[in-house]
C-alpha positions as YAML, in Angstrom:
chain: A
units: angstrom
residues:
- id: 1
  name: UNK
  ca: [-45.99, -5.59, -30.85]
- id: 2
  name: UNK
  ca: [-44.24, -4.20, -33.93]
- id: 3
  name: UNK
  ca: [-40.62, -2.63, -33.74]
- id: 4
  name: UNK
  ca: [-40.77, 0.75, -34.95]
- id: 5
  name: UNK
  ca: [-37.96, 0.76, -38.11]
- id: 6
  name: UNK
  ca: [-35.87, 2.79, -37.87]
- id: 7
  name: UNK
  ca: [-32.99, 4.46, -40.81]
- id: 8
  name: UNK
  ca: [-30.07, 7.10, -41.25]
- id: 9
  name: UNK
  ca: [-29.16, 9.20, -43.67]
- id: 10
  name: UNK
  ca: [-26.56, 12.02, -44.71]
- id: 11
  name: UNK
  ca: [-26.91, 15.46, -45.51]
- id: 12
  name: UNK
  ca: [-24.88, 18.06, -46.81]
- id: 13
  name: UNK
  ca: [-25.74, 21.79, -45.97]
- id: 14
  name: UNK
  ca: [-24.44, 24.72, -47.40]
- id: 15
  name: UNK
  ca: [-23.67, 27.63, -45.18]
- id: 16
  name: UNK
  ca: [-26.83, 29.67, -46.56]
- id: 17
  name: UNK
  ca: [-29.21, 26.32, -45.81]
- id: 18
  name: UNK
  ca: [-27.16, 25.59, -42.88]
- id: 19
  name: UNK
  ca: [-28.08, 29.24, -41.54]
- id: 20
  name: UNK
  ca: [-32.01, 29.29, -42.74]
- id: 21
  name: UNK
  ca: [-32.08, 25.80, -40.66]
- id: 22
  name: UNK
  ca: [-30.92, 27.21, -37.62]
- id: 23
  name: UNK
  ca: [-33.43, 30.09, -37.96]
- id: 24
  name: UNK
  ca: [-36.03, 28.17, -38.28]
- id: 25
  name: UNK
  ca: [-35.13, 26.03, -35.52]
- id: 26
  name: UNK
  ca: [-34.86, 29.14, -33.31]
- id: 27
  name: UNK
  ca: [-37.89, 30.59, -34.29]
- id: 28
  name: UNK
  ca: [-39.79, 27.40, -33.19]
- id: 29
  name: UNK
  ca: [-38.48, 27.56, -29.80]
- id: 30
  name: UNK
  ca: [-41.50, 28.09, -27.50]
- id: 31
  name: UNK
  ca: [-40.05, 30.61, -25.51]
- id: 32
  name: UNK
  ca: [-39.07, 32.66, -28.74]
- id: 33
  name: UNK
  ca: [-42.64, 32.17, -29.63]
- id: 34
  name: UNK
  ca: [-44.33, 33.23, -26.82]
- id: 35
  name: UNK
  ca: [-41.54, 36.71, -26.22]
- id: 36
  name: UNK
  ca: [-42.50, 36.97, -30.31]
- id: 37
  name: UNK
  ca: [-46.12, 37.39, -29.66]
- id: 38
  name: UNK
  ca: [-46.81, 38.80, -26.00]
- id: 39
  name: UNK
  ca: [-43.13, 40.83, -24.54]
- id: 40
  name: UNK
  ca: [-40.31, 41.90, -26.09]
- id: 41
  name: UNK
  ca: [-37.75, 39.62, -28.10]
- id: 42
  name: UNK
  ca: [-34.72, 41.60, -29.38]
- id: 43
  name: UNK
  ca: [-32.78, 40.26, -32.37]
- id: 44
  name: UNK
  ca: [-29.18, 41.42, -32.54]
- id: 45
  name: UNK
  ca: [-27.48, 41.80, -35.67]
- id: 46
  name: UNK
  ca: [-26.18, 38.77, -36.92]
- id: 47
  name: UNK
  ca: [-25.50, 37.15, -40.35]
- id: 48
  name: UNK
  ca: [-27.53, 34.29, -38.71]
- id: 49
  name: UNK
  ca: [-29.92, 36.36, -36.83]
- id: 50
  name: UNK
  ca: [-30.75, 38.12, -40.31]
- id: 51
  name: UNK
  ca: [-32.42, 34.86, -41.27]
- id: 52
  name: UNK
  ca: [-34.00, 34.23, -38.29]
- id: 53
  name: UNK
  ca: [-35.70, 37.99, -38.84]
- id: 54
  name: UNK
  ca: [-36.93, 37.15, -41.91]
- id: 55
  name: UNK
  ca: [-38.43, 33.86, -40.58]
- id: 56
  name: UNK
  ca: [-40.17, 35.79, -37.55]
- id: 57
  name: UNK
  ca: [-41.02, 38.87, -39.79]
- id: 58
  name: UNK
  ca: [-42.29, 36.79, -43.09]
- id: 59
  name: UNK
  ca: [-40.66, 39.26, -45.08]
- id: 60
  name: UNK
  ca: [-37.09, 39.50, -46.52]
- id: 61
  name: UNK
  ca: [-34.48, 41.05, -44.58]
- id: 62
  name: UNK
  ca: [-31.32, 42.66, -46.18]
- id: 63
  name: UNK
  ca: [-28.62, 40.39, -44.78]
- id: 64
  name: UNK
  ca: [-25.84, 43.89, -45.51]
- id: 65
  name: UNK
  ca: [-27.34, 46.21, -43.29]
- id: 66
  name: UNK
  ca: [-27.96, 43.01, -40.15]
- id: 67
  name: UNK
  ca: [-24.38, 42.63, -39.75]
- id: 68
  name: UNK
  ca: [-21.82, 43.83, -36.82]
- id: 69
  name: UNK
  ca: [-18.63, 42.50, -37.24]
- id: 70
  name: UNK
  ca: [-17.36, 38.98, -39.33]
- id: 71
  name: UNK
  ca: [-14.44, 37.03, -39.97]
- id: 72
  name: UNK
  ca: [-13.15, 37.95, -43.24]
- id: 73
  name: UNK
  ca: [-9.29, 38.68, -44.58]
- id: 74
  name: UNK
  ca: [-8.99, 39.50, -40.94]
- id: 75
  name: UNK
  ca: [-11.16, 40.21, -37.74]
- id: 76
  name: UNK
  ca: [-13.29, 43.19, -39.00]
- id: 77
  name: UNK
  ca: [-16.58, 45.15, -38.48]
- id: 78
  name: UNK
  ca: [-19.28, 46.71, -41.04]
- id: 79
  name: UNK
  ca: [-19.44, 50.58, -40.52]
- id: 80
  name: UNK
  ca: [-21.68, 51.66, -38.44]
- id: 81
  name: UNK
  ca: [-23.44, 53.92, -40.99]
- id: 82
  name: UNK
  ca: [-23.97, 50.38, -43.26]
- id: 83
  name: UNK
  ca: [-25.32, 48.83, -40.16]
- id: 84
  name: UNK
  ca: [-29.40, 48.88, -40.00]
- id: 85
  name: UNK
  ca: [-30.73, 48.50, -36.46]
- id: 86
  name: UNK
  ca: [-31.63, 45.20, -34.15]
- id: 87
  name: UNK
  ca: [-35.28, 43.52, -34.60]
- id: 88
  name: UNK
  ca: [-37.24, 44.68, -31.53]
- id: 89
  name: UNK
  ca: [-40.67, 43.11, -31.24]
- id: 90
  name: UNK
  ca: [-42.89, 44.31, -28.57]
- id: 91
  name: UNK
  ca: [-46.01, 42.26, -28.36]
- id: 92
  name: UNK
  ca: [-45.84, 40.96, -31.34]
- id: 93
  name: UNK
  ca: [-45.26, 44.59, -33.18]
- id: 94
  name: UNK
  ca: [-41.61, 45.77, -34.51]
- id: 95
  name: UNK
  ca: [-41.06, 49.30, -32.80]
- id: 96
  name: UNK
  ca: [-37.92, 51.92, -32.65]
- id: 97
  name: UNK
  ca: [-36.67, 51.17, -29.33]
- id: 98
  name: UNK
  ca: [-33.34, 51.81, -28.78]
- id: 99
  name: UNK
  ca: [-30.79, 49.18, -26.68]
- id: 100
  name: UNK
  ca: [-31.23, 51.75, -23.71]
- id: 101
  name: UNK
  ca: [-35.29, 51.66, -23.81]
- id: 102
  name: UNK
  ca: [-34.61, 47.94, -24.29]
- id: 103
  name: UNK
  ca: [-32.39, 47.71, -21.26]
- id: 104
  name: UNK
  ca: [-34.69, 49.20, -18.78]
- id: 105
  name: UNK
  ca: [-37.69, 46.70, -20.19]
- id: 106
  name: UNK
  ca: [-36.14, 43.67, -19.89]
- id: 107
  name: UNK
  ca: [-38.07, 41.49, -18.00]
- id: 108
  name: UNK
  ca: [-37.90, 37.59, -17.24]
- id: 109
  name: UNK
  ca: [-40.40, 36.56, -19.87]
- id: 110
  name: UNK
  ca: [-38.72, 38.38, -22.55]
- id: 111
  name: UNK
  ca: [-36.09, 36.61, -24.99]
- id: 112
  name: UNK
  ca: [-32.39, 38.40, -26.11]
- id: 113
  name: UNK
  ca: [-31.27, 36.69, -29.74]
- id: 114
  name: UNK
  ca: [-27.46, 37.11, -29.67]
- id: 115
  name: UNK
  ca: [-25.23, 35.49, -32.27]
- id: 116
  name: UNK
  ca: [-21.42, 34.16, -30.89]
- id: 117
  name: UNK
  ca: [-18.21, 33.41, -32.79]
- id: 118
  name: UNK
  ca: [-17.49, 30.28, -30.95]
- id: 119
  name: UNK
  ca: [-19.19, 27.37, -29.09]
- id: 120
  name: UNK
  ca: [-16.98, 24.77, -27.53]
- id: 121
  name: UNK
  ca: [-18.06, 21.18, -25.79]
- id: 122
  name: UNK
  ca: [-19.64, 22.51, -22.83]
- id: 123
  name: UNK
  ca: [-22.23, 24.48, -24.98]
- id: 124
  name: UNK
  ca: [-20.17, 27.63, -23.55]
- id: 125
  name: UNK
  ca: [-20.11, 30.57, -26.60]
- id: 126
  name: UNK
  ca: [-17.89, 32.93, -27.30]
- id: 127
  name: UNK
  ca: [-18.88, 36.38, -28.74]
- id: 128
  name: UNK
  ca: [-15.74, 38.78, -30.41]
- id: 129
  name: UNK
  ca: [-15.96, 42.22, -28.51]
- id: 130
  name: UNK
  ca: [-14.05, 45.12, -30.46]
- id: 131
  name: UNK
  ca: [-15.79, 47.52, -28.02]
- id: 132
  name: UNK
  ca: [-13.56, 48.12, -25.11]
- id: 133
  name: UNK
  ca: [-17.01, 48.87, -23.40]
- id: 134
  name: UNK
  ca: [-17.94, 45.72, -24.80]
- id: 135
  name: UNK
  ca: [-20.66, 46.04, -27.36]
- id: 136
  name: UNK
  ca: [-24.22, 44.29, -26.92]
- id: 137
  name: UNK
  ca: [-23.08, 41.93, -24.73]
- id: 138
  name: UNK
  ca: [-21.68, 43.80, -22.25]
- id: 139
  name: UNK
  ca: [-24.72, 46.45, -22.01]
- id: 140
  name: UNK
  ca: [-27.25, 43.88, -22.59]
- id: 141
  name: UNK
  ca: [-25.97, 40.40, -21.95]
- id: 142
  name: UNK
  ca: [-24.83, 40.70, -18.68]
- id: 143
  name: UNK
  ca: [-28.07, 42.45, -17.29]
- id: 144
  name: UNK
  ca: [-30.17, 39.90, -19.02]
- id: 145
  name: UNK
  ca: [-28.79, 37.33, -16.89]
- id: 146
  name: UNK
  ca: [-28.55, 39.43, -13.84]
- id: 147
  name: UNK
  ca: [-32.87, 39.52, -14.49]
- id: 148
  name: UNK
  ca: [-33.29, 35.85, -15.50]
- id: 149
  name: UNK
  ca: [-33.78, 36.95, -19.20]
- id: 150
  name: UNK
  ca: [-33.82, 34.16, -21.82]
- id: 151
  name: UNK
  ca: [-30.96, 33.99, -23.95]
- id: 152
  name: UNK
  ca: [-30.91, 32.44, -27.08]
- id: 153
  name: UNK
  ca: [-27.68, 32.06, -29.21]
- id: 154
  name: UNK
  ca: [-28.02, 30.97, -32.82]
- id: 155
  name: UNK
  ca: [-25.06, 29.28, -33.91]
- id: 156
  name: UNK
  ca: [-23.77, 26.99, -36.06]
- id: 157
  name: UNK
  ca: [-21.45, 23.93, -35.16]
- id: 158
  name: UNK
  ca: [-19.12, 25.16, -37.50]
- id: 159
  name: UNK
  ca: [-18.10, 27.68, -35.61]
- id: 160
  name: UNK
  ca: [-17.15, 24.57, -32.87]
- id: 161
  name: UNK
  ca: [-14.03, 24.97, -30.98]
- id: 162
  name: UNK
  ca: [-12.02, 22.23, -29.12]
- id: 163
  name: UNK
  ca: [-10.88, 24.59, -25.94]
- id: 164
  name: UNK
  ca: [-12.73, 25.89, -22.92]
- id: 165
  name: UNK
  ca: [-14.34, 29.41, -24.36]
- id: 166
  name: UNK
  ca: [-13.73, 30.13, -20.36]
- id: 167
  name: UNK
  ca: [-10.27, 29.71, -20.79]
- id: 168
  name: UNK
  ca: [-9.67, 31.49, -23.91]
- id: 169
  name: UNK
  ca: [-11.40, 34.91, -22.58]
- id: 170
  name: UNK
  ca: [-8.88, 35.08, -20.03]
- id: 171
  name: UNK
  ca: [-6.05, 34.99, -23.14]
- id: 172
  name: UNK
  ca: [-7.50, 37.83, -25.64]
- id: 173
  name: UNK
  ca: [-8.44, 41.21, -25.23]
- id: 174
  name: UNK
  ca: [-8.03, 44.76, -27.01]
- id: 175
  name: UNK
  ca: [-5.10, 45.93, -24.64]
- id: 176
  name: UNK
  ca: [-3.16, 42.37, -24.06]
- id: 177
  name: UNK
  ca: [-2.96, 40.98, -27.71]
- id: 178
  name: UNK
  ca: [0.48, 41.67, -29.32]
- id: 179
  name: UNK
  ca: [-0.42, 40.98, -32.76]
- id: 180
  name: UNK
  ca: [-4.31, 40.79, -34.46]
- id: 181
  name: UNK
  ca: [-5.25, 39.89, -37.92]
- id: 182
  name: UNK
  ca: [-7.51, 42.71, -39.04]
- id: 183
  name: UNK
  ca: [-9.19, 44.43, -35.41]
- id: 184
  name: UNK
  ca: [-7.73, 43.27, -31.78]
- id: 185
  name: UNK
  ca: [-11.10, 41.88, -29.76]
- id: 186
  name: UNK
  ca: [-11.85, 40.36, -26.16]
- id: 187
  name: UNK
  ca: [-13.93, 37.11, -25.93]
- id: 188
  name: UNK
  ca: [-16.67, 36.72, -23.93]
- id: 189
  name: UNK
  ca: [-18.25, 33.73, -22.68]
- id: 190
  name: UNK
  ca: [-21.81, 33.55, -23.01]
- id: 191
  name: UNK
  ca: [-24.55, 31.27, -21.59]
- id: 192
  name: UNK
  ca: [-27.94, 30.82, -22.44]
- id: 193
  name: UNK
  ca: [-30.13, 28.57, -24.91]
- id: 194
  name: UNK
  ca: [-27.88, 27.70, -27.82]
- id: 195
  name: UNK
  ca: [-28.94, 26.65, -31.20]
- id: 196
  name: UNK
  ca: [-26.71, 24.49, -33.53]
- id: 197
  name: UNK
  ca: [-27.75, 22.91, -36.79]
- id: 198
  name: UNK
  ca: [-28.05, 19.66, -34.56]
- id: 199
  name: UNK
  ca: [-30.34, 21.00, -32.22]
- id: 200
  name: UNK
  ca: [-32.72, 22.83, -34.89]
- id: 201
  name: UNK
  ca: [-33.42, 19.29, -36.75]
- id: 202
  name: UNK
  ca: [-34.15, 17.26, -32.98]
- id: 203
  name: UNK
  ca: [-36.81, 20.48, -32.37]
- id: 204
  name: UNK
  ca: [-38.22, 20.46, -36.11]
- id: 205
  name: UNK
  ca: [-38.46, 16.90, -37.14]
- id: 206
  name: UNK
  ca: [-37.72, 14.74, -33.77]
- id: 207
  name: UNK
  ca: [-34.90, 13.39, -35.28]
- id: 208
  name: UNK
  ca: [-31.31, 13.22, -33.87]
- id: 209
  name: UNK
  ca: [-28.40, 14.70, -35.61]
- id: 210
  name: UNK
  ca: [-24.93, 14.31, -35.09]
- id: 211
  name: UNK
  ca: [-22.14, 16.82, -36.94]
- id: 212
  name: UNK
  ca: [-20.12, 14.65, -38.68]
- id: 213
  name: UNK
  ca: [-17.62, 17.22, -41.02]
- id: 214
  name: UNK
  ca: [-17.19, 20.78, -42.23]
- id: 215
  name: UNK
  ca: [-15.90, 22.97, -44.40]
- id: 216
  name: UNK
  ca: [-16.00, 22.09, -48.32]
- id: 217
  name: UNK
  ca: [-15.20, 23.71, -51.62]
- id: 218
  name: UNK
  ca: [-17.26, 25.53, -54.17]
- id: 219
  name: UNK
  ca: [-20.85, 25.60, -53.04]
- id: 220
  name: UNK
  ca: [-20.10, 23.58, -50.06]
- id: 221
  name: UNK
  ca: [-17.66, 25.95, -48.50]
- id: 222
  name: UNK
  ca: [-18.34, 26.77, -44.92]
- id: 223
  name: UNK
  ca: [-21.32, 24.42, -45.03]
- id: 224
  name: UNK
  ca: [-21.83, 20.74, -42.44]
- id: 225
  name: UNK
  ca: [-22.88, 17.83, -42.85]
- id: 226
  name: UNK
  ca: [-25.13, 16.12, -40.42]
- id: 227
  name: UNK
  ca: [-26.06, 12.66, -39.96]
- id: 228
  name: UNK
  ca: [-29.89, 11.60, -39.16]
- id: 229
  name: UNK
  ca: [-31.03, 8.60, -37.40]
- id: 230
  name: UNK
  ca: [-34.16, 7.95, -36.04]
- id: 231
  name: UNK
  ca: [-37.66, 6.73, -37.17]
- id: 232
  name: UNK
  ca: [-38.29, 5.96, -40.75]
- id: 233
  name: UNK
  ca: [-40.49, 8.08, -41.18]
- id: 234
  name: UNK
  ca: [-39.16, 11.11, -39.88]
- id: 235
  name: UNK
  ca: [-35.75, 10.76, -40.93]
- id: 236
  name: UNK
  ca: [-37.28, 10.82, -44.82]
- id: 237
  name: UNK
  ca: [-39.16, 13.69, -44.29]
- id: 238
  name: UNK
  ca: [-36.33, 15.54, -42.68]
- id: 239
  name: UNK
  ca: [-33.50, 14.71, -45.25]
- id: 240
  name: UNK
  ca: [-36.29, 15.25, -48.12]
- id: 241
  name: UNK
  ca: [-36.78, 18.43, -46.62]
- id: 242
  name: UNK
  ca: [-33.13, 19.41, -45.96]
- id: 243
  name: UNK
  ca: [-32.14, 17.99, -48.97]
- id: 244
  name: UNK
  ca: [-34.63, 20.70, -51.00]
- id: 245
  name: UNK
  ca: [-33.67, 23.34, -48.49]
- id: 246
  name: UNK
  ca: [-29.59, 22.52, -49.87]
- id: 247
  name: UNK
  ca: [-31.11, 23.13, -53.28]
- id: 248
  name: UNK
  ca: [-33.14, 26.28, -53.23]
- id: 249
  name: UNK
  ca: [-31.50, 28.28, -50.65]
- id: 250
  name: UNK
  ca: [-29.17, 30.97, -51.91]
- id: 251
  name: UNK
  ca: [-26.05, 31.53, -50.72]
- id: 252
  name: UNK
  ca: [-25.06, 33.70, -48.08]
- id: 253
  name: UNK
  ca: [-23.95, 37.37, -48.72]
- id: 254
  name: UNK
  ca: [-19.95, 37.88, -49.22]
- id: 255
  name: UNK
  ca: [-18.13, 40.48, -47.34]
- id: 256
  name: UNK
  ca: [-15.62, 42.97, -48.67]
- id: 257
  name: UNK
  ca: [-13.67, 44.40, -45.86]
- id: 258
  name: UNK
  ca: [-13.87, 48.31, -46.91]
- id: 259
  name: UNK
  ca: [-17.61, 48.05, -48.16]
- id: 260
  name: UNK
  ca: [-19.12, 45.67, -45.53]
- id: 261
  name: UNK
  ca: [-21.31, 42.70, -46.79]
- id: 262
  name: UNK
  ca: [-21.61, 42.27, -50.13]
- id: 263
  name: UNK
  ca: [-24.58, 40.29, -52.42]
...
């Protein structure tokens, strides 16, 4: 019997490709597949979960108006009157529901998209809350788990951490921080199905990938690289395809602190 050969390889992903990867990765998810077609699946606002509305909707999405808050000069938030409103699918059809009509639907077959700020190395998130009421994930996060609801967290491993998220909610906060670069926030800790760059190539090409650096200048800035090692055959096919994917996607959206995002 043959051994099946098998290779490596090392890709570089700017932050737009990194993003579109992730969104694809999430949208291939069976449970988001199955909430996408028969139940509800709610799509937060997101500068990640912008992509992953285009991928679900077929159709572009303006990244300026799916965006909540961001990291720019400081800690700051979009307007609400720039903000456009969550993707809410129900059976397979975008409707107008608002987070309360949302709220009392939530079942355990439906799926909640939420981005996070933070993942550290027990797959724990961390999601900024500005909100003293705290935003989306306190109306919606914590009931979803309450009812067994799905929660998916698109996220890329460069927003990796080296500390317990746990630990670090119990340090920030609106009211306890002395001093905050741009707004004050809380952190919460959030649970569910998170997916990284890493975990987007294992469900699209069966490959595994391992974050190997960050960061970058130029185009590269905020992008990862990821190393792939598997079969031959799949590892080509995944860095030919990640490779074009470096190429042709744009990059992401800029943010002005006053104006919001900014193309």
């Amino acid at each position: 019997m043959s051994r099946t050969e098998s290779t490596t390889a090392v890709v570089v992903l700017p932050s737009g490709a990194a993003k579109r990867l992730i969104a694809r990765g999430t949208a291939a998810l069976p449970q988001v597949q199955r909430a996408a077609g028969h139940g509800l699946l709610v799509v937060n606002l997101g500068t990640t979960n912008a992509y992953l509305a285009e991928e679900i909707l077929g159709q572009p999405v303006d990244p300026q108006k799916f965006c909540a808050g961001y990291v720019g000069s400081g800690l700051e938030a979009v307007p609400a009157e720039r903000r456009g409103a969550p993707l809410v699918l129900l059976d397979g059809r975008p409707t107008q529901l608002g987070m309360d009509d949302v709220l009392a639907r939530m079942g355990r077959d439906d799926v909640l998209v939420k981005g996070a700020n933070a993942i550290d190395p027990a797959g724990v998130c961390g999601v900024f809350m500005a909100s003293e009421t705290g935003g989306t994930v306190g109306k919606l996060c914590a009931a979803a788990l309450a009812r067994g609801v799905e929660i998916v967290i698109p996220i890329s491993v460069a927003k990796s951490v080296h500390t317990s998220v746990a630990w670090l909610s119990t340090q920030m906060g609106t009211r306890r921080l002395a001093h905050a670069s741009g707004l004050s926030v809380g952190l919460y800790p959030l649970v569910g199905t998170a997916v990284t760059e890493v975990v987007a190539v294992e469900l699209l090409y069966g490959v595994c990938a391992y974050h190997v650096a960050g960061g970058g200048v130029g185009p590269g800035r905020g992008g990862v690289v990821l190393l792939l090692e598997g079969e031959k055959i799949s590892v080509d096919r995944a860095f030919q395809d990640l490779q074009r994917l470096a190429e042709s996607e744009p990059p992401e959206p800029g943010f002005d602190a006053d104006v919001g995002p900014t193309g």
